[in-house]
C-alpha positions as CSV (number, residue, x, y, z in Angstrom):
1,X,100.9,50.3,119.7
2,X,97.2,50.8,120.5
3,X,94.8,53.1,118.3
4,X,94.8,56.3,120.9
5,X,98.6,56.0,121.4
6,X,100.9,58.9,118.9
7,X,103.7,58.2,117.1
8,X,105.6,60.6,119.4
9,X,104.2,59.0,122.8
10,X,105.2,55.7,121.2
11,X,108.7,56.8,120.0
12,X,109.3,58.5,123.7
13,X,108.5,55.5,125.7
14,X,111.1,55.1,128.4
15,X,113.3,51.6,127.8
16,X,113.6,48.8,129.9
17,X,116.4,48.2,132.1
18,X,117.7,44.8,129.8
19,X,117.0,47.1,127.1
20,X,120.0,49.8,128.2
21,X,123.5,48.9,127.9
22,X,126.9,50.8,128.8
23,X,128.6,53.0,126.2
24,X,132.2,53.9,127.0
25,X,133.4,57.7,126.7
26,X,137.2,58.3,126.2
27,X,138.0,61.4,129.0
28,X,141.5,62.2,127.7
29,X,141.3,64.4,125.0
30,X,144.7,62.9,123.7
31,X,143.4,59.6,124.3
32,X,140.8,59.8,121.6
33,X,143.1,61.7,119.4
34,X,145.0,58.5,119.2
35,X,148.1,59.9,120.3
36,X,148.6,59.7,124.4
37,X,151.2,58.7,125.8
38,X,150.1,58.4,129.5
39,X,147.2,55.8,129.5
40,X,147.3,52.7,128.1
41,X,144.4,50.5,126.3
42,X,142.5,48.0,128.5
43,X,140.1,45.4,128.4
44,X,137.2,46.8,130.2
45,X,134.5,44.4,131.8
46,X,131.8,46.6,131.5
47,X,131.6,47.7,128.1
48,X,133.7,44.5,126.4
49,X,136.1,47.6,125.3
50,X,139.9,47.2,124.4
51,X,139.6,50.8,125.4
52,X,141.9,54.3,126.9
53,X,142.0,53.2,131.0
54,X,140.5,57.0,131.4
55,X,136.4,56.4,129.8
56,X,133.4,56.6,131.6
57,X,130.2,54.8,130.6
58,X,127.0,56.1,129.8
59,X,123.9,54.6,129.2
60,X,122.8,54.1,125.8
61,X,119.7,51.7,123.7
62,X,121.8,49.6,120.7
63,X,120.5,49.3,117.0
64,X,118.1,46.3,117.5
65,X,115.9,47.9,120.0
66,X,116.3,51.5,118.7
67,X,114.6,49.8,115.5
68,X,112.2,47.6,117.3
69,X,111.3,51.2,118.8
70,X,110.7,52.6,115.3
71,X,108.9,49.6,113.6
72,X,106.2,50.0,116.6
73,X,105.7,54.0,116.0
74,X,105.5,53.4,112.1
75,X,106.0,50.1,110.6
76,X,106.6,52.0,107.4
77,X,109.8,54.0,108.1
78,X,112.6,54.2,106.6
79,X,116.1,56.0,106.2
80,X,118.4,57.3,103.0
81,X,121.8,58.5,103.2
82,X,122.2,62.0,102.5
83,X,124.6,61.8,99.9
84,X,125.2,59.2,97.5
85,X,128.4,57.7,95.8
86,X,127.3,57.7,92.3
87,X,130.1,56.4,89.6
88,X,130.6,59.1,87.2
89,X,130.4,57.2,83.7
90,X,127.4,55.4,84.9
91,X,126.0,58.5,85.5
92,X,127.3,59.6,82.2
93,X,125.6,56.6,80.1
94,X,122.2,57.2,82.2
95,X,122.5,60.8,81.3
96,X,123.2,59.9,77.3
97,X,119.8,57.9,77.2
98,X,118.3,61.4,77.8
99,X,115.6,59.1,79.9
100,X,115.0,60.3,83.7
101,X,113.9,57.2,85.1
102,X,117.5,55.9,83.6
103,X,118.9,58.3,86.0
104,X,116.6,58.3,88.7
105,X,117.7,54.6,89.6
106,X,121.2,55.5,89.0
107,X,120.7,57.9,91.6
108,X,118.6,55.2,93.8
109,X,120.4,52.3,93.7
110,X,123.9,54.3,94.4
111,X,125.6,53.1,97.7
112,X,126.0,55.9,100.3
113,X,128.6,58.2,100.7
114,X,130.5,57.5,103.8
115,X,133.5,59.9,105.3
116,X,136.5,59.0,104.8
117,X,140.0,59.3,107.1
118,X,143.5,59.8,105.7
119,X,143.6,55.9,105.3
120,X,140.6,55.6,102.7
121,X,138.3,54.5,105.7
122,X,134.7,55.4,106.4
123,X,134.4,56.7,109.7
124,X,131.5,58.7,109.2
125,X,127.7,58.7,107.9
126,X,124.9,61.6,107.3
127,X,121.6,60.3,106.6
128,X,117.5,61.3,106.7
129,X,115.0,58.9,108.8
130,X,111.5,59.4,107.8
131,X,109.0,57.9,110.5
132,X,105.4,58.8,110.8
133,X,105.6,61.1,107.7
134,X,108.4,63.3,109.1
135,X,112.1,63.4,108.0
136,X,114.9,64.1,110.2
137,X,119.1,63.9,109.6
138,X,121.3,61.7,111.6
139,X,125.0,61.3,111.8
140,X,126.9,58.1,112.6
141,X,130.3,58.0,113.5
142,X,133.2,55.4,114.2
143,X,137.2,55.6,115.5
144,X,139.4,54.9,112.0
145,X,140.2,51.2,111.8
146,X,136.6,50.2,113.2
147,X,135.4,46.4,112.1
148,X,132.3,46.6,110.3
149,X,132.4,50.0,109.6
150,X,129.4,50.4,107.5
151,X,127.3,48.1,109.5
152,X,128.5,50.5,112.5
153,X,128.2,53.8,110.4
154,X,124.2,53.3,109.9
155,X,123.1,51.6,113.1
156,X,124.9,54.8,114.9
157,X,123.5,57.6,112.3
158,X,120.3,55.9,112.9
159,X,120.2,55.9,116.8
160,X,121.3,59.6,116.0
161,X,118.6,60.2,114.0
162,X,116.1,58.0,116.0
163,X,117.0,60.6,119.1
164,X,116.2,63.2,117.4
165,X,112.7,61.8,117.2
166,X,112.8,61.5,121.3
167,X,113.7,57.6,121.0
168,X,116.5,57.4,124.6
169,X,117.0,61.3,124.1
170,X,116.9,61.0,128.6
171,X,119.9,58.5,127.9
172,X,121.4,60.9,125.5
173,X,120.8,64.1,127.7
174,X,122.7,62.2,130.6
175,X,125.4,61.6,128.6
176,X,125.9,65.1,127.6
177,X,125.5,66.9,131.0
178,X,127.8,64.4,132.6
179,X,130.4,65.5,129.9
180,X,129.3,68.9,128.1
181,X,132.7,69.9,126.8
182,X,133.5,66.5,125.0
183,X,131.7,64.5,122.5
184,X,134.1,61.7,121.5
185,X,132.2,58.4,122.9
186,X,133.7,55.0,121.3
187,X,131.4,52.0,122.7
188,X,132.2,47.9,122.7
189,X,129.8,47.5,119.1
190,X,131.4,50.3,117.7
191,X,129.5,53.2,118.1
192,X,130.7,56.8,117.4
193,X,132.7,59.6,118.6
194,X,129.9,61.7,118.0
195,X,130.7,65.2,116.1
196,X,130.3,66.2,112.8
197,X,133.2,66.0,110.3
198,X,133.3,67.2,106.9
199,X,132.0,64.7,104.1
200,X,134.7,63.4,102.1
201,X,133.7,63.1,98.9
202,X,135.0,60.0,96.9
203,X,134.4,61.7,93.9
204,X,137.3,64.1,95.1
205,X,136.1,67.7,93.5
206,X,136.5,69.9,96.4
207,X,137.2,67.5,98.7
208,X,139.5,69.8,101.1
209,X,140.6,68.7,104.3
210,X,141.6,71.3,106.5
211,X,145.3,72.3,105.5
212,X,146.3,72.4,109.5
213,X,145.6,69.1,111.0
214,X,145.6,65.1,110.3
215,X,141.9,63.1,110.3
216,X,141.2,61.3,113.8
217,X,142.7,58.3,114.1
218,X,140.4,56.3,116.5
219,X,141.5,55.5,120.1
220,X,145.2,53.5,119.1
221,X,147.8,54.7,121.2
222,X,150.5,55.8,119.0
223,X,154.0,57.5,120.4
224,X,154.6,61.2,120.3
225,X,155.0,61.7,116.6
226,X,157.5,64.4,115.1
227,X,156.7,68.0,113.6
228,X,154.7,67.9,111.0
229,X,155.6,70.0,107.9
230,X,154.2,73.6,107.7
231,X,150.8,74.0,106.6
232,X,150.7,75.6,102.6
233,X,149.0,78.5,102.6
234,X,145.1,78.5,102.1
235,X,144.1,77.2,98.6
236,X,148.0,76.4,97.8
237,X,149.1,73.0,96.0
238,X,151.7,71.3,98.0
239,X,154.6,70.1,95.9
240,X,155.7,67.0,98.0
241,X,152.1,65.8,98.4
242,X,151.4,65.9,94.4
243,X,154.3,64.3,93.7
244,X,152.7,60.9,95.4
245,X,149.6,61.9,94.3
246,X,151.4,61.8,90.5
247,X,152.7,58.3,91.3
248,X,149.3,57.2,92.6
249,X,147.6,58.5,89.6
250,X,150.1,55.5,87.8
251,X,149.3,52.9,90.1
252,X,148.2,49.9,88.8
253,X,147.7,47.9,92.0
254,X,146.1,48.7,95.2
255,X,149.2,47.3,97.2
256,X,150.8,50.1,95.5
257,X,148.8,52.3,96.6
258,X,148.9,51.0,100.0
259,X,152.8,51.9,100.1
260,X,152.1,55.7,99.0
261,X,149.3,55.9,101.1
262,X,151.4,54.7,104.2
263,X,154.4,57.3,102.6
264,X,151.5,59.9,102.6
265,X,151.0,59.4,106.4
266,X,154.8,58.8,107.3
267,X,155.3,62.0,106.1
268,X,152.6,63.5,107.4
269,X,151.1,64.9,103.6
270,X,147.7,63.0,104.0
271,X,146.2,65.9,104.6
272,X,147.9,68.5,102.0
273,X,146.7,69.6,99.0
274,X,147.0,68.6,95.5
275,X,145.5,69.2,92.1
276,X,143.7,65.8,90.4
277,X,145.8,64.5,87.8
278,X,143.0,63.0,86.2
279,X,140.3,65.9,86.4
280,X,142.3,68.6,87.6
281,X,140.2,69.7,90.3
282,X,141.8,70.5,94.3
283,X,141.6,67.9,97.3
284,X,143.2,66.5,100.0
285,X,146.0,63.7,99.3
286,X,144.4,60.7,101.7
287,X,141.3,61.9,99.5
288,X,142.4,61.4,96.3
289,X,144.4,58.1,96.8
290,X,141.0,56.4,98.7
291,X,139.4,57.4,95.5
292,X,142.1,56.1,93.2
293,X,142.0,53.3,95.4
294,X,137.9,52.5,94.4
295,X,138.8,52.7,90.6
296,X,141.3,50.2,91.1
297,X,139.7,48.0,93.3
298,X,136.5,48.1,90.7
299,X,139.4,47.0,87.7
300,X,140.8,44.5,89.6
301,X,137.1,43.1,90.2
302,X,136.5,43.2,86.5
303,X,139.8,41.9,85.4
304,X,138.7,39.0,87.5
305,X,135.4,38.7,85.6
306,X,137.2,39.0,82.0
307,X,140.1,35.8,83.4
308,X,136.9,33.9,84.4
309,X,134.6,34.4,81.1
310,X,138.1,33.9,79.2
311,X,138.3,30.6,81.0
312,X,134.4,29.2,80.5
313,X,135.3,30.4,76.7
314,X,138.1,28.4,76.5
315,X,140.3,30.8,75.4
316,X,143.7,32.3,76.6
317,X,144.8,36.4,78.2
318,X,145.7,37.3,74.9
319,X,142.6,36.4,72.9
320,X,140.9,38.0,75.5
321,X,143.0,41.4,75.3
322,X,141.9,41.1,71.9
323,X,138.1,40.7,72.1
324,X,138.7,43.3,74.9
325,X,140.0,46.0,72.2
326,X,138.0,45.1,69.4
327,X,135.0,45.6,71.4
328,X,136.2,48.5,73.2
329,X,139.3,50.3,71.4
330,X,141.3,50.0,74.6
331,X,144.2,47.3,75.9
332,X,144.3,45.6,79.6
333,X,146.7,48.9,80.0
334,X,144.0,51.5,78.8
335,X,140.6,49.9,79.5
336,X,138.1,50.9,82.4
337,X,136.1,49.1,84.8
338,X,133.0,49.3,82.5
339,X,134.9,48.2,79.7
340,X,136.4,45.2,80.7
341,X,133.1,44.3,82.3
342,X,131.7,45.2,78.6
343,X,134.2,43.1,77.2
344,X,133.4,40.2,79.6
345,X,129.8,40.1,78.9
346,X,130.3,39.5,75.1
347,X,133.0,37.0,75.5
348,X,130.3,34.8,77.5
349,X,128.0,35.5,75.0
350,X,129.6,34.8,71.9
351,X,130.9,31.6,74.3
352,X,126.8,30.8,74.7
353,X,126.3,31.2,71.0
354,X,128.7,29.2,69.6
355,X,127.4,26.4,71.7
C-alpha cells in the first residue's frame, strides 16, 4: 500500500480475475430447506459442489485473499466474536477472587459462541472486525452437517464483515440483484446460506427457538416427512419434549445422548420447549441436549485425564475415586469436570512428590 493510498481505496480495490471463484446458490426454496423431493444432489464441475441440480453460481473472493486484502489496508486488524461461550463455574471461581483481571481473561480467552441447529451443530457465527481503527459486525453461516464448521463459520463471518468494509461488495451486489428474494447460498469450501438466525446460547437461559418450525437442515435431500405435532402455545412447556429432556438431564454418556437427540428429531420435539432440569430456566430441547452434550463431553475429557494420572501414579480406579473425594467431597458419580481435573492435578503431584 503506498503512503497517499486510504485504507478505504485499499480495501475497495477491484480483485483479480484468478482471485474470484464460483459460489453456488441453491434456487429451490425446498432444496435448501433440506427437504425436496424433486431435484436430486449432483456433483457440479464448476463449484466442486455435491450440490441441489437447481443452483446458480455467483462470483465470490475466498478467505485467503479476503485476508491478504485486509493485511494490506491495516496490518493490524483484527476480529472478536460477538459473544462468547464462557463456562459458568469458571466464571464463578474468577468472580470469587474478587480480582478483574481474573475475569477479564476469563472473558478473553473464552472460545466463541457459535449457533447451534437441533443436532448440537454450529452453523452459525456473529463477530466484530476492526480494521483501520473502525469496528464493524459480520455473520458467517454454514448448511447443518458442514466439515470444518468452525473453520468455515469465521472465514464466512469474516468475508461478511470484510464486505461491509467494501472488500468484493461489486461481487456481493451481483449476487443479490441476480437473486433479491433469496439469500440461501452454500458454496464448494463451505460458505454460508447467508441470513441471520437467532444465537443459540449454549448456556441455555432463554435460549428459545421458535415454537413453529425445525432449524435448517443444510441442502440433504430428505423424503417428505410427516405432520409434525402442534405447536404449544407461546411460552408453554411441552410435556413430551421434557420428558427426554429429563432423561437427558441423567445421561451419563454422549452416545446416550445421541439416541435422545435422534428421538428428539424423530419426533419432531427438537424444537419444543422445556424447562432446565438443572437451572430451571426455559429453552428449546435440541438446545438443552447440545449443551448437556458439552458438560459431558468436558467429563469424559477429564475422566480421561484422572485414568491417565491414576496410571503414571501407579495406582488403580478405586484409589483414584478416593483421592477424587477426599480432595473434592464428590464420587466418579457426583463429581464435575473441574473437579476431576482438580483431582487429577494432585494425584500427579503427590505422584511427583513422592519420587
Amino acid at each position: 500500500m503506498t503512503e497517499t493510498m486510504s485504507v478505504t481505496d485499499t480495501l475497495r480495490k477491484p480483485f483479480k480475475p484468478g482471485e474470484i471463484g464460483k459460489l453456488p446458490r441453491v434456487t429451490c426454496r425446498m432444496c435448501s430447506r433440506g427437504n425436496c423431493a424433486d431435484h436430486e444432489r449432483v456433483w457440479c464441475d464448476v463449484c466442486k459442489s455435491n450440490i441441489s441440480e437447481r443452483h446458480i453460481h455467483l462470483d465470490y473472493v475466498g478467505h485467503a485473499d479476503v485476508t491478504s486484502r485486509l493485511l494490506d489496508a491495516d496490518p493490524d486488524w483484527s476480529w472478536v466474536p460477538a459473544e462468547r461461550d464462557v463456562d459458568p463455574q469458571l466464571m464463578a471461581a474468577a468472580l470469587a477472587t474478587g480480582n478483574p483481571e481474573m475475569v477479564r481473561l476469563v472473558l478473553e480467552n473464552s472460545p466463541p459462541k457459535f449457533d447451534l441447529d437441533g443436532n448440537g451443530d454450529p452453523v452459525g457465527l456473529w463477530i466484530r472486525l476492526t480494521v483501520g481503527g473502525v469496528t464493524r459486525p459480520g455473520h458467517g453461516s454454514c448448511p447443518s452437517g458442514q466439515n470444518d464448521a468452525v473453520k468455515v463459520l469465521i472465514g464466512d463471518a469474516l468475508r461478511n464483515a470484510a464486505m461491509r468494509f467494501g472488500v468484493a461488495v461489486d461481487l456481493w451486489a451481483k449476487g443479490d440483484r441476480s437473486d433479491p428474494a433469496s439469500e440461501n447460498a452454500t458454496a464448494s469450501g463451505g460458505q454460508a446460506r447467508r441470513g441471520r438466525q437467532a444465537p443459540a446460547r449454549e448456556s441455555f437461559e432463554n435460549a428459545k427457538p421458535a415454537a413453529s418450525r425445525q432449524p435448517p437442515s443444510g441442502n440433504t435431500v430428505r423424503p417428505a416427512q410427516a405432520p409434525r405435532p402442534p405447536a404449544a402455545a407461546d411460552g408453554e412447556i411441552d410435556e413430551d419434549a421434557q420428558a427426554i429432556a429429563d432423561e437427558a438431564s441423567v445421561a451419563r454418556t454422549t452416545e446416550a445422548l445421541k439416541t435422545l437427540n435422534t428421538r428428539a428429531r424423530e419426533e419432531h420435539r427438537l424444537a419444543c420447549l422445556i424447562r432446565n432440569p438443572a437451572t430451571g430456566g426455559t429453552g428449546g430441547l435440541g438446545q438443552y441436549i447440545a449443551w448437556r452434550k458439552g458438560i459431558l463431553q468436558k467429563t469424559e475429557r477429564a475422566l480421561d485425564e484422572l485414568m491417565k494420572a491414576a496410571a503414571t501414579a501407579g495406582i488403580d480406579t478405586t484409589e483414584a475415586e478416593h483421592r477424587l473425594v477426599a480432595a473434592t467431597g464428590h464420587n466418579l458419580e457426583e463429581a464435575t469436570a473441574e473437579e476431576i481435573e482438580k483431582a487429577a492435578v494432585l494425584i500427579l503431584e503427590r505422584a511427583g512428590a513422592a519420587a
